[in-house]
N, C-alpha and C positions, 0 to 999 in steps of 0.2 A: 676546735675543729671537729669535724665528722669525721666515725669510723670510716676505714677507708673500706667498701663492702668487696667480698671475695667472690668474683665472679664465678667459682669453681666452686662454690658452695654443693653439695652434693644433697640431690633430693630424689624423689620417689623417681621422678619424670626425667630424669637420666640416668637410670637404671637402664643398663645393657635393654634391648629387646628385640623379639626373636622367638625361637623355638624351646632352645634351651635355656636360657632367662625363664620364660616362663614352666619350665617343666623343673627348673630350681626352686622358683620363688613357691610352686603344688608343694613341693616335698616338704619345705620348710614350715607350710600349711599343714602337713600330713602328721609330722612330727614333734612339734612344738606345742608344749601341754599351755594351753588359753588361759592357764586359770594365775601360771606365775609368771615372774621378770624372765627375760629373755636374755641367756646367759652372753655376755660378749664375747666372751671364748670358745663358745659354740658356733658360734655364726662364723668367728672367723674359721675355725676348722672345716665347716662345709663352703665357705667361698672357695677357700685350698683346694679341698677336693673335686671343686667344680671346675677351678680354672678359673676363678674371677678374684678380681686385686682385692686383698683385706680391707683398702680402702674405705670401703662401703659398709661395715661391719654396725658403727654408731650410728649410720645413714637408717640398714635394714632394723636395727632394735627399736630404734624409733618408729619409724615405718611398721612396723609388726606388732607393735603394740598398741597403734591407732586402729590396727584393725580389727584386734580383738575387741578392745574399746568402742569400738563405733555402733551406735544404735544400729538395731535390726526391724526396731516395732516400738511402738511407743506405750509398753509394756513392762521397761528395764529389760527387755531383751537384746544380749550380745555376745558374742562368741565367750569371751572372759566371765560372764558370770553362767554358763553352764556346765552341772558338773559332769565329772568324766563317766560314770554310768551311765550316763544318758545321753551319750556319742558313740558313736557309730563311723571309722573308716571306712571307704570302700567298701562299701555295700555292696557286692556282685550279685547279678538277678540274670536271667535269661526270660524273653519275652516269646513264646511260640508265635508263629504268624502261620494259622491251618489253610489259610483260603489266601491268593494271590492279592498281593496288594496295591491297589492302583497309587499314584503320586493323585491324582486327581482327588480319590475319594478322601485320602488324608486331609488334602489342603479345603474340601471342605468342609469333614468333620471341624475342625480347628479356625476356619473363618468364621463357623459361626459360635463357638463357644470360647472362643480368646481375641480381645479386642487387640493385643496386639500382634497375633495370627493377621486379623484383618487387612495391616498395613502392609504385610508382606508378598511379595511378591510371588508367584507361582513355585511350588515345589516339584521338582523337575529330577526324577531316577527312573529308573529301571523298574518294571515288579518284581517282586522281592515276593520268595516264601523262605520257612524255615525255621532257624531259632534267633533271635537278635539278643546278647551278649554284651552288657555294659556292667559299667561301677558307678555308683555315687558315691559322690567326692566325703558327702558326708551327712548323714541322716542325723536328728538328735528330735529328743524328747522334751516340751518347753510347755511347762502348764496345763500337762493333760492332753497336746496338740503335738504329731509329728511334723516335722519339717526337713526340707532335702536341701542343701546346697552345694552348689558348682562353685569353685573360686575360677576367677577369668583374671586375666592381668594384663586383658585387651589395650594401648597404646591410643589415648585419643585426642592430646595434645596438650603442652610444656606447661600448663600451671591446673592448678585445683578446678579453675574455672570453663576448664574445658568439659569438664565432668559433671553435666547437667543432666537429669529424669531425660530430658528429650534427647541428650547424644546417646547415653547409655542406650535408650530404646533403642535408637538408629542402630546402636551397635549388634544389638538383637536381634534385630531385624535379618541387618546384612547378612547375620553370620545363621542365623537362622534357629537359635539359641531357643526359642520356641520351641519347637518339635524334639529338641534332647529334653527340657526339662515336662514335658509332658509327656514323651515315654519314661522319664525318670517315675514322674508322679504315678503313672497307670505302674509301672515296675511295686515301687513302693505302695500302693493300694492293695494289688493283687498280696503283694506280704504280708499287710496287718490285716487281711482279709481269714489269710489261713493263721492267725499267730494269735491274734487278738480277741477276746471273749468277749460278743455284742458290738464289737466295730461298728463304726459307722462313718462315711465318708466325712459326711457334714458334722460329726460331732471329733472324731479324730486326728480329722487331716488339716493341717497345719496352713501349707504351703511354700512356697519355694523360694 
């Protein structure tokens, strides 16, 4: 006879989601060294602390170690084989903005040098002047090339196969994910601009 299968099986895609699910799953991101196993006793201690059932404890070491694992590039690049020297948490930068900024003139600087700017739909604030004040999640150094990433733990539905190049986009899109990672990128340029001896965009910068 056949196993009888556990409907309660517990996977990525029933993981709590939300505000704080995702501002748990950042930290665990922020915290957790890429390069070893991921202790079980750890994980359950920050479920505790968060308010989430231990439950989920073998669910998340699994789950977290696929992501370190997971290709980035088709280069051997992956979060687990870079070493800790060459990461960088929360990056804080501040971006001066001297001259008033239209929403217009962004949307289309960035329509015409990001195809997937293009698809997105108008950019729609206020003029803004001043200083603009972010973090990246995490800057790291990979073969001579910088790179910036954002972890997102955006919700796109119940199996692996939801998570296709073209939802992901969509997801981009909607949320506008765009325009953060490309003031991340101008952030992080202007950096290895003042830091780095001979910089050069095209020979430097990684991408995101």
């Amino acid at each position: 006879t056949l196993p009888e299968i556990d409907e309660f099986t517990l996977t990525p895609h029933l993981f709590p989601r939300g505000t704080a699910p995702g501002t748990f799953l950042h930290e665990l991101m922020e915290e957790m060294d890429f390069s070893q196993e991921i202790p079980l006793e750890w994980l359950v201690e920050k479920l505790q602390g968060a308010g989430f059932d231990t439950k989920w404890a073998d669910m998340l070491q699994a789950w977290l170690a696929a992501i370190v694992d997971a290709p980035l590039a088709d280069d051997g690049l992956c979060l687990s084989a870079l070493a800790p020297q060459d990461m960088l948490d929360e990056l804080q930068f501040y971006l001066p903005i001297g001259n008033l900024l239209h929403a217009e003139d962004a949307d289309r600087i960035t329509h015409r040098y990001d195809p997937l700017s293009a698809a997105c739909p108008p950019l729609n604030f206020e003029k803004v002047q001043g200083i603009l004040k972010g973090f990246i999640d995490l800057t790291f150094l990979w073969k001579g090339k910088f790179y910036l990433l954002d972890y997102k733990s955006n919700y796109l539905g119940d199996d692996a196969a939801s998570y296709t190049q073209s939802a992901m986009a969509e997801a981009m899109i909607d949320h506008r994910y765009d325009l953060q990672y490309q003031l991340y990128s101008l952030a992080l340029h202007r950096y290895l601009k003042q830091r780095l001896p001979n910089y050069q965009y095209d020979v430097h910068f990684g991408g995101v």
